[in-house]
C-alpha positions as CSV (number, residue, x, y, z in Angstrom):
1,X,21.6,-69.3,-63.5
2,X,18.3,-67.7,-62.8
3,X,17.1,-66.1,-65.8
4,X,15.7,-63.4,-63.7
5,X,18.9,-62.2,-62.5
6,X,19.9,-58.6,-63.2
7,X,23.8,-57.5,-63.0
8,X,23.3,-54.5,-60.0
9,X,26.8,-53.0,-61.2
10,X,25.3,-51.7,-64.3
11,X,22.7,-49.8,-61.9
12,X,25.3,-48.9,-59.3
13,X,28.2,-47.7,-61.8
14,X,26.5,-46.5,-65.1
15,X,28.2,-44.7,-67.3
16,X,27.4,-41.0,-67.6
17,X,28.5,-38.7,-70.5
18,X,31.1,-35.8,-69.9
19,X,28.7,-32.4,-69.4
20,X,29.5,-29.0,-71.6
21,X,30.0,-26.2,-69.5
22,X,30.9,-22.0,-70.2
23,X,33.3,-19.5,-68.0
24,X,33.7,-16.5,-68.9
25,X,37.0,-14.5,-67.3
26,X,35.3,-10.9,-66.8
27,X,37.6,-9.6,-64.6
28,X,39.4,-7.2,-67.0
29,X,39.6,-3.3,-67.3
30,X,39.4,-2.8,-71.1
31,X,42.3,-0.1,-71.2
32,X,42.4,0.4,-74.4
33,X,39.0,1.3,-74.3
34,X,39.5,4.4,-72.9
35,X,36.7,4.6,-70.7
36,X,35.1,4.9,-67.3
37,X,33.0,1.8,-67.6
38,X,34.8,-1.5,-68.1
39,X,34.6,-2.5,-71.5
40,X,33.0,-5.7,-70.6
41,X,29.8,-3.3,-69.8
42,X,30.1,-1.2,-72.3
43,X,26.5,-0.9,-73.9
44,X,26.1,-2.3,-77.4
45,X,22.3,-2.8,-78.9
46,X,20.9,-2.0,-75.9
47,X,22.6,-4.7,-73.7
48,X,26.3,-4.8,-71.9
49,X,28.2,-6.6,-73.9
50,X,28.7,-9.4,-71.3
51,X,24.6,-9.6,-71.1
52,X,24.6,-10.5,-74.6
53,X,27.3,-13.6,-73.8
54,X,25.5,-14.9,-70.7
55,X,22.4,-15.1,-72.9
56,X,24.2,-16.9,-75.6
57,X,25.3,-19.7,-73.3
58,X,21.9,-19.5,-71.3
59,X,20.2,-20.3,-74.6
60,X,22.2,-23.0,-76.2
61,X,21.1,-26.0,-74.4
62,X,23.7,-28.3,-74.4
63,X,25.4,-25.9,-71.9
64,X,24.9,-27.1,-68.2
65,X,25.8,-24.3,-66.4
66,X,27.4,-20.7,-67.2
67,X,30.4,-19.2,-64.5
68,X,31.3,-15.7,-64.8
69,X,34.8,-14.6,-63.3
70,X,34.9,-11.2,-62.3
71,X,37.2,-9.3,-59.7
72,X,36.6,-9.0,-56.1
73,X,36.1,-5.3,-56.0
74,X,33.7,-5.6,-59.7
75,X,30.7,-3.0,-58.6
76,X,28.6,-3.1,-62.4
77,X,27.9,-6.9,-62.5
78,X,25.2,-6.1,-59.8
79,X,23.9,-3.9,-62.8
80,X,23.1,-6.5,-65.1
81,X,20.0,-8.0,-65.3
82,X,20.1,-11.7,-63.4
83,X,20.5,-14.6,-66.5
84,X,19.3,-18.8,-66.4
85,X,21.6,-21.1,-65.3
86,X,24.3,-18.5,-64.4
87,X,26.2,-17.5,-61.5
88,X,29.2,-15.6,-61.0
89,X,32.3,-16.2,-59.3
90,X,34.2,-13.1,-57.6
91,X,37.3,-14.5,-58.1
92,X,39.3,-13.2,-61.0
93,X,42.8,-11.5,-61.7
94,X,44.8,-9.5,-62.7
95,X,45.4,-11.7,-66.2
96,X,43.0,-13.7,-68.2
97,X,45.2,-16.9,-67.0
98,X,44.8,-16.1,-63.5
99,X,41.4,-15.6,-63.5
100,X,40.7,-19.0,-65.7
101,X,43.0,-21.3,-63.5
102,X,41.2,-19.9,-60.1
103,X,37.6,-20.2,-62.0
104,X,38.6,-23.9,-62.6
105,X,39.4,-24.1,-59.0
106,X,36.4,-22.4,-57.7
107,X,33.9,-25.2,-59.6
108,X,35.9,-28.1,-59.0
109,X,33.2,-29.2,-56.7
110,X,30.2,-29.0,-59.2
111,X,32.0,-30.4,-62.1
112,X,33.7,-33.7,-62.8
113,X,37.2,-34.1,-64.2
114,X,36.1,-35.0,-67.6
115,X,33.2,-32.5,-68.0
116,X,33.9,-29.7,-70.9
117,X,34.5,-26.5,-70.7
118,X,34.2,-23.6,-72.9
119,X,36.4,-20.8,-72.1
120,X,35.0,-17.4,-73.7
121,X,35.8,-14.0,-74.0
122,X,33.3,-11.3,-72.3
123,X,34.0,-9.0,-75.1
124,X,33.0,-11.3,-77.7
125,X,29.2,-10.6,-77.8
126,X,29.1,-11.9,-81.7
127,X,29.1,-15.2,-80.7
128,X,26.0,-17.6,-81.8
129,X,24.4,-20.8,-80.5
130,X,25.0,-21.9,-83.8
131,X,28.9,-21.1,-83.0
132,X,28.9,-23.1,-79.6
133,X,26.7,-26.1,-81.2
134,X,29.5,-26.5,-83.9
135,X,32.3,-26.6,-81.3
136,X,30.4,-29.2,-79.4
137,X,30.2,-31.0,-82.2
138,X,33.8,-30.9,-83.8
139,X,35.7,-31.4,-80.2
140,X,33.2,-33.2,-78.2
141,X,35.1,-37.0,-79.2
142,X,38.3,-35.3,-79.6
143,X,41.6,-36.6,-76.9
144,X,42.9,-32.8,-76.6
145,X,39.6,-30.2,-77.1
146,X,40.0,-27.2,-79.3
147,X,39.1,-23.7,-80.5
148,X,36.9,-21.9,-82.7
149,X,39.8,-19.8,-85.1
150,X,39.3,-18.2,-88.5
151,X,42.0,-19.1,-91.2
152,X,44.2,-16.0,-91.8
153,X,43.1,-14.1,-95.1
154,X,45.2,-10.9,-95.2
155,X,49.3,-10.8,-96.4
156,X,51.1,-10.9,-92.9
157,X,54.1,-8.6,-93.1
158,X,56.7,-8.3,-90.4
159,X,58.3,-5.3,-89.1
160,X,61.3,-3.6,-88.1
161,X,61.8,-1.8,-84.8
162,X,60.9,1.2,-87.3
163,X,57.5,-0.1,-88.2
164,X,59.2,-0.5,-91.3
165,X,58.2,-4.0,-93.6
166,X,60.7,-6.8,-93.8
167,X,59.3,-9.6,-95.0
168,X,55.8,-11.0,-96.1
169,X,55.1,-13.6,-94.2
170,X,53.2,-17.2,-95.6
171,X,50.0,-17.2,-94.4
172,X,49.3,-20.9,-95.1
173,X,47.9,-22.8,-92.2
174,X,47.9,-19.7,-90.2
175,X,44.5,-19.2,-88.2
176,X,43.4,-16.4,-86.2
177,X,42.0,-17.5,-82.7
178,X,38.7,-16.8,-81.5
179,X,37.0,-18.4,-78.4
180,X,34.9,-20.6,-77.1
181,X,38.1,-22.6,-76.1
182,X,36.8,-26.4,-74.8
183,X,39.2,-28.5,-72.7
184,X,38.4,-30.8,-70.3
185,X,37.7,-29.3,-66.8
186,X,40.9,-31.3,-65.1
187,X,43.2,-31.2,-68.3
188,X,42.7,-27.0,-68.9
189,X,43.3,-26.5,-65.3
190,X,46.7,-28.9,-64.8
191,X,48.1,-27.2,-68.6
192,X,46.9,-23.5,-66.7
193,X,48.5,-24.5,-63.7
194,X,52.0,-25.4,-65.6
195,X,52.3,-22.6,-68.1
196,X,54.3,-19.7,-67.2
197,X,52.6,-16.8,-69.1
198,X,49.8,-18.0,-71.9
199,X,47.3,-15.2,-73.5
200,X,44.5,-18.0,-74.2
201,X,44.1,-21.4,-73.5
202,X,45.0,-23.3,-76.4
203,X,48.8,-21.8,-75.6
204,X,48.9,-23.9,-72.2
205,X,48.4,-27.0,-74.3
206,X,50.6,-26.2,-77.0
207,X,53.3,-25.4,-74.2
208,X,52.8,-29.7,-73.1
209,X,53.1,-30.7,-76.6
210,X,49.2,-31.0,-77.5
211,X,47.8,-30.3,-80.8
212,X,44.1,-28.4,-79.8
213,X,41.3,-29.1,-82.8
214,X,40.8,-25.8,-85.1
215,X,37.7,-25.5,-85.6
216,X,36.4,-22.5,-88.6
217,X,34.3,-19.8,-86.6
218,X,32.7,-16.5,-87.6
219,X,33.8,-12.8,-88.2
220,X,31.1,-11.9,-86.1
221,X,32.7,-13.7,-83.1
222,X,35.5,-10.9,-83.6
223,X,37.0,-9.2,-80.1
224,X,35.9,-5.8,-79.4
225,X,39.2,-3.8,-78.5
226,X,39.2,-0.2,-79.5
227,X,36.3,2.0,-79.4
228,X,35.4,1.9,-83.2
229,X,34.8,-2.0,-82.5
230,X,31.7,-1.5,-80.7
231,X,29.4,0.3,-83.8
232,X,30.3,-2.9,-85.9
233,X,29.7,-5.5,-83.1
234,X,26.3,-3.8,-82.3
235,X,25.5,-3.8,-86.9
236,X,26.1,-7.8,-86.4
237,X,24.3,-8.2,-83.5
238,X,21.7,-5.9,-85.3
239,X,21.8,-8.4,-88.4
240,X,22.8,-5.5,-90.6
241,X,26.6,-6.3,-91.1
């Protein structure tokens, strides 16, 4: 055999490492805001709160490429301020599932089956590099993906039609979900595409039998719902929470 000889199907076929990449379903109304403005645009530290995602993503490095969902009709995305390595897709829904599954759809042709991505909400502007980075690391080998979740500290009571207590419920092994939610690109969408009516990813998998990876998050990556949530999302983002 000639020592020179090189095998051509390591230079035709290498083998290239799955890519990490962010959507963020925007597409939402924020009703229980109460407000005029969408509550992903509601202004917190001088930013909208979806600005303050976008840069998140845009400065963690491991992230390829950052999709925003947002509906057809959205008029204040034009508003915000243009961000690296992001573009935005007007093709959401009326439901955070809908507007995932056809975000999936919509990149299918820029991503490969077996790239990550990390599913995130708009009105979680708490979230860190740091936050992302440990995801990354904790899922990144794993067969299923997984979640960032806090474990549940509080006494869990159910109630009665009455709002009256009935029992305390265990709280062991009981975590709170958070998001970035990181699934392979072809996996998330197939477990979307078969789930009749899931509030968050992890739920679609659950629903096949899968086991998602908890991974410990950060108070700070809490969800702004109600109007009193924005003053202490804008005292973390502020460093003085």
């Amino acid at each position: 055999m000639n020592g020179n000889f090189v095998d051509k199907r390591a230079i035709i076929s290498p083998m290239t490492q799955p890519r990490y990449f962010a959507l963020i379903p925007a597409a939402g109304v924020g009703a229980r805001m109460g407000g005029v403005v969408p509550k992903q645009y509601g202004q917190i530290a001088g930013k909208a709160l979806l600005q303050h995602v976008m840069e998140t993503f845009a400065a963690t490095p491991e992230i390829e490429h950052c999709y925003v969902v947002v509906s057809p009709e959205d008029s204040f995305i034009a508003t915000l301020p243009a961000v690296p390595r992001t573009t935005i897709l007007f093709c959401g829904g009326a439901t955070r599932q809908v507007s995932v599954t056809q975000g999936l759809a919509a990149i299918a042709t820029e991503v490969k089956p077996d790239d990550w991505v990390l599913v995130h909400d708009a009105a979680r502007p708490g979230l860190t590099v740091e936050l992302i980075v440990r995801l990354i690391t904790a899922v990144a080998a794993d067969p299923v993906g997984g979640l960032l979740a806090l474990p549940v500290a509080d006494t869990l009571k159910r109630s009665s039609e009455q709002g009256r207590a009935l029992e305390t419920v265990p709280r062991e092994r009981l975590w709170a979900a958070q998001t970035p939610q990181m699934f392979r690109h072809a996996a998330l969408l197939d477990a979307l595409l078969k789930a009749s009516a899931v509030t968050d990813e992890a739920s679609a998998f659950e629903a096949l039998g899968m086991q998602p990876r908890l991974v410990e998050g950060s108070p700070r990556n809490f969800k702004v719902t109600l109007p009193e949530d924005m003053l202490l999302a804008e005292r973390y983002l502020k460093g003085s929470a």
